[in-house]
C-alpha positions in Angstrom: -2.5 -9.1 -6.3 -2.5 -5.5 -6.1 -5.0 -5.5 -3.2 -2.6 -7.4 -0.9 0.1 -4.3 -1.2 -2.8 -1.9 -0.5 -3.9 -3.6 2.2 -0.5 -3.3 4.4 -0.5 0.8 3.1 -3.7 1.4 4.5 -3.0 0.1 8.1 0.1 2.2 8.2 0.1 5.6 9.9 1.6 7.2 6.6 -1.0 7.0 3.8 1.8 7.8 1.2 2.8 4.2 1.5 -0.3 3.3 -0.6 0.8 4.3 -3.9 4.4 3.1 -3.4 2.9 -0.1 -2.4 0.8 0.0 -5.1 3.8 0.5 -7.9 5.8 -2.0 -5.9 3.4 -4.9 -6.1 
């Protein structure tokens, strides 16, 4: 579930988590 790692990016303060989230999950 890719939505789950986005989820967790989005509420951090650093919007470059999203797509290391994102390849992670």
């Amino acid at each position: 579930m890719p939505r789950a790692g986005i989820e967790p990016a989005l509420s951090g303060p650093q919007p470059d988590v999203l797509p290391l989230y994102y390849r992670g999950e």
